[in-house]
C-alpha positions, 0 to 999 in steps of 0.5 A, a space after each residue: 775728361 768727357 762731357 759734363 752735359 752728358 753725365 749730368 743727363 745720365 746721372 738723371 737717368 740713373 736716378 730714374 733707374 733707381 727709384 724706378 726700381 724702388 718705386 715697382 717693388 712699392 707699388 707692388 707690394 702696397 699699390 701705392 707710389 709715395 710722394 716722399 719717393 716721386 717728387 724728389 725724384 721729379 725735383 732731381 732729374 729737372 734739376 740735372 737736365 737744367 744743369 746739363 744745359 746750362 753747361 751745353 746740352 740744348 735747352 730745346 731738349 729740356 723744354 721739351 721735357 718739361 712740356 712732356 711731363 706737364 702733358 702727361 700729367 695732364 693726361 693721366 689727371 684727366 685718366 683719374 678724373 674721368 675714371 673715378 679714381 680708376 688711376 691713382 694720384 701716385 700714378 698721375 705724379 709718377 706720369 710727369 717724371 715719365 714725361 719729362 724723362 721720355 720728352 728729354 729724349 723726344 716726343 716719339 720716344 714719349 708716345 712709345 714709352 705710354 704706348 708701352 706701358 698701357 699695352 703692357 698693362 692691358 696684356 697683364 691684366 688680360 692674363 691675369 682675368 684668363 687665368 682667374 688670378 684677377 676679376 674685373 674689380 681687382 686693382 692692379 698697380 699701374 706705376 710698375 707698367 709705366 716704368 717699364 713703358 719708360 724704359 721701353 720707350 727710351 731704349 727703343 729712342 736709342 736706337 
């Protein structure tokens, strides 16, 4: 019959995939990652992760992704504040699903997926100014970077 703790977590990270991929094609064409689309998403996988542990997965698995999206929250709040709204809202909400999918899987899959997602972005963005397709003051939509650093991040944990 398989096990219901683990397709209770996959189903988290198929939702993640979807919206994930909603969330990319938004921002792109808007720059804007919608609370209507990230908090229920964020609201979901928590509630799938705490029904896949309470039939079996280790709770020590969702404290820790509660406590990785709370940490990276944090962190892009901090991003936001300090950079003058140089990171979006929509982007600091998008980091706490990030975490909480990233911290699932482990703190160093976290780091990876973060990592990830900056250097992506930076890569991007430095292409972008080489061939005079951006200026310095173009805002570029980070959401998309996360979600590949996500996936980065987890897939490279699987291995």
């Amino acid at each position: 019959m398989g096990d219901p703790a683990a397709a209770l977590a996959a189903a988290a990270f198929v939702v993640a995939a979807v919206v994930g991929v909603i969330l990319t094609i938004v921002d792109l064409r808007t720059h804007r990652l919608p609370n209507a689309l990230v908090l229920p998403a964020l609201a979901v996988t928590l509630a799938l992760f705490a029904a896949s542990c309470a039939v079996g997965a280790p709770w020590a698995a969702f404290l820790r992704a509660a406590a990785a999206g709370a940490v990276l929250f944090a962190f892009f709040l901090m991003l936001r504040i300090i950079g003058r709204g140089a990171m979006g809202g929509g982007d600091v909400k998008l980091a706490a699903l990030v975490g909480v999918l990233l911290g699932w899987v482990g703190w160093s899959a976290v780091l990876l997926g973060v990592v990830a997602a900056f250097l992506l972005g930076g890569v991007v963005g430095i292409v972008l100014l080489l061939t005079r397709r951006a200026s310095r003051s173009t805002r570029i939509p980070f959401g998309p970077f996360l979600v590949a650093g996500t996936w980065i991040g987890l897939l490279a944990a699987a291995h």
